[in-house]
C-alpha positions in Angstrom: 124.7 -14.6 223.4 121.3 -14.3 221.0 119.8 -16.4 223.7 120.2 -14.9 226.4 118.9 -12.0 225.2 115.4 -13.3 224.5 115.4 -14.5 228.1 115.6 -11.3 229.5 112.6 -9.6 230.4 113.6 -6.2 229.5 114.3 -6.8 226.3 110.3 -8.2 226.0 109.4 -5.0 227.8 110.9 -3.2 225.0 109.5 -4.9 222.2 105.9 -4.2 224.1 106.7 -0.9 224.1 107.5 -0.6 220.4 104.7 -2.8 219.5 102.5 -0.1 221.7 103.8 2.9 220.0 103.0 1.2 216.4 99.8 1.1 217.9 99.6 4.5 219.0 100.6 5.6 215.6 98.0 3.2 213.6 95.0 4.6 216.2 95.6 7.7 215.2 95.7 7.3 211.2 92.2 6.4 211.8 90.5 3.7 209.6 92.3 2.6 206.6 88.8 2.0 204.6 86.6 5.4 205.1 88.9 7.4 207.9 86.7 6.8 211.0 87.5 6.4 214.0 89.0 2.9 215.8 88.4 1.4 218.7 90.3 -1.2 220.8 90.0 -5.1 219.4 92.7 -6.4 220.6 93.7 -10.3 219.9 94.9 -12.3 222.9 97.6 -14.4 221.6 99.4 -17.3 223.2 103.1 -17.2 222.1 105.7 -20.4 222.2 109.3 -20.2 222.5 109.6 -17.4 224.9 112.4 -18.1 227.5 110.9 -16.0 230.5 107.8 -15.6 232.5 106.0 -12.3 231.8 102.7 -10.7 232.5 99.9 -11.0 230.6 100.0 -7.8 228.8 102.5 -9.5 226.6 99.9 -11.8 225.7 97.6 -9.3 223.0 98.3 -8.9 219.5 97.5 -4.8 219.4 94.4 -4.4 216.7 91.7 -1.8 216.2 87.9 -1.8 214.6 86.7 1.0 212.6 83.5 2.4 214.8 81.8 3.4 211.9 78.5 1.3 210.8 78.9 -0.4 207.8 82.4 0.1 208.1 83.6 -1.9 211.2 87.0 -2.6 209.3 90.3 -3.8 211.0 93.1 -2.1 211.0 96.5 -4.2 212.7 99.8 -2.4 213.2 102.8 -4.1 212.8 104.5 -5.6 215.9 107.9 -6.5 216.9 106.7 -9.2 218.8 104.2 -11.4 216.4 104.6 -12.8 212.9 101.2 -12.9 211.7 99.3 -15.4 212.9 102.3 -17.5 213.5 102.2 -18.6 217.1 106.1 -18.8 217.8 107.3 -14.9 218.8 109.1 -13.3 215.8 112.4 -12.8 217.3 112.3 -17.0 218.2 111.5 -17.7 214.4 114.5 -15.3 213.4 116.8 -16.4 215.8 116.2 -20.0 215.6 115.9 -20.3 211.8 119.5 -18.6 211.6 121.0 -20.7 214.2 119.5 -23.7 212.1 121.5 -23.2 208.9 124.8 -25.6 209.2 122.4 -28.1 211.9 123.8 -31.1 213.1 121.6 -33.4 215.3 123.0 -32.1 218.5 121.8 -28.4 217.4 118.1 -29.3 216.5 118.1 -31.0 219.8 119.4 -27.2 221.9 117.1 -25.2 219.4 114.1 -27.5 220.0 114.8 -27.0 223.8 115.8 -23.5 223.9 112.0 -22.8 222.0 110.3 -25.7 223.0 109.2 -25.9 218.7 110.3 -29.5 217.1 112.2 -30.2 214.0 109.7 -30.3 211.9 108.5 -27.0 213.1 112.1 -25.6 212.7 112.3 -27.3 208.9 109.1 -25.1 208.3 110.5 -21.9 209.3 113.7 -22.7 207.3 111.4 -23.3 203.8 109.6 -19.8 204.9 113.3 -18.1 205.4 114.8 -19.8 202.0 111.9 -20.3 199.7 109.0 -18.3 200.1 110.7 -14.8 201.9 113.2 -14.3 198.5 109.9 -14.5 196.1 108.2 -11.7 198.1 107.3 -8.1 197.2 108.7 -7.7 201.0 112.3 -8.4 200.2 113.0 -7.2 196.9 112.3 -3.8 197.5 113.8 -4.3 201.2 116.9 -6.0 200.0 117.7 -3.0 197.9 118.3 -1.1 201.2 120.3 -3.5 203.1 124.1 -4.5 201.9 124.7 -7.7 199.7 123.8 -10.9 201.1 123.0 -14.3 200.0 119.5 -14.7 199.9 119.2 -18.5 200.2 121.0 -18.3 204.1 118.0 -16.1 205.7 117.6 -15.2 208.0 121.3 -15.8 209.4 122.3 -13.1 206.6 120.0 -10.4 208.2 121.3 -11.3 211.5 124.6 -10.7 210.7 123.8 -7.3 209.2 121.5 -6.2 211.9 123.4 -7.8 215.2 127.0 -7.6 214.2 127.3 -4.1 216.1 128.4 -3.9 219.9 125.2 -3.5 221.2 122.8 -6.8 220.5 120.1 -5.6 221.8 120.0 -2.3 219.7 120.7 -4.7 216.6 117.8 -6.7 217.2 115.4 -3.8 218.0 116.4 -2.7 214.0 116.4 -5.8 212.8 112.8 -6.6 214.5 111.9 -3.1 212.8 112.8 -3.9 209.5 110.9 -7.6 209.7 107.8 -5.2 211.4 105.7 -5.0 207.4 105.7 -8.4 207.1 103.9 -9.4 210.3 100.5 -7.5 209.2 98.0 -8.4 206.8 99.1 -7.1 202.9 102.9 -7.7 204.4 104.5 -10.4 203.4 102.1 -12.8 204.4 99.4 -12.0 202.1 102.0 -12.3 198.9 102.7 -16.0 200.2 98.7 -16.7 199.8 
């Protein structure tokens, strides 16, 4: 059911558009360092694992650079599309990670075909879900707002929280929200360092 949804296209279109009003909103907050003004730096990305042909817009990681001299500090809004530098799409590294917990062979082999990552990509992502996510800054103030769960079976925990409502693709828009800090610099990336 998951899967199909990251095949669809307008579900992509939608996280483009979220991604663009993050941008919007991070334009217009002006320079984090001295308040100036920002300009368009956008970087073009090349994301794995997703399921559908789209254009080429989908391809740029939204960032800005202060226009100030002596400034010219970045400033990257979160996205519902990227995980850091990470090249797999977010929603692939969620989705994939929880199907992973409980693997047998046979489900490495689908997951590594439905994302085109391999296993040892797919281990990776588990360590970053079990070990490193639970030490974070990231979830133990976000945990806090979410009900109980378990923290050593991430992501499939958040899953179930997020997508167990009637409409999937309004559970992953709030799930891909909540995830959103720790896909920008000082998220949870920069406490893994």
């Amino acid at each position: 059911m998951y899967q199909a949804l990251l095949a669809d296209a307008k579900f992509h279109q939608q996280l483009l558009a979220f991604d663009r009003d993050l941008a919007a909103q991070c334009r217009a907050a002006g320079c984090p360092e001295c308040g100036g003004v920002l300009h368009t730096a956008n970087y073009p990305r090349k994301p794995r694992g997703r399921p559908v042909a789209l254009g080429e817009e989908h391809d740029r990681r939204f960032s800005f650079c202060c226009a100030v001299d002596g400034c010219r500090s970045r400033a990257t809004p979160a996205s519902l599309r990227f995980l850091g530098r990470k090249v797999y799409l977010l929603a692939v590294v969620v989705l994939v990670s929880a199907m992973r917990q409980g693997p047998s062979p046979r489900r490495v082999r689908e997951l590594s075909q439905l994302c085109g990552a391999d296993r040892r990509t797919i281990a990776r992502w588990q360590v970053f879900w079990r070990e490193l996510v639970p030490q974070t800054p990231f979830w133990k103030s976000a945990r806090g707002r979410l009900p109980p769960m378990t923290a050593t079976i991430l992501p499939r925990s958040l899953v179930d929280a997020f997508l167990g409502g009637d409409d999937p693709g309004r559970g992953w828009e709030q799930l891909l929200h909540f995830l959103s800090p720790i896909t920008i610099t000082g998220g949870l990336l920069n406490t893994l360092s």
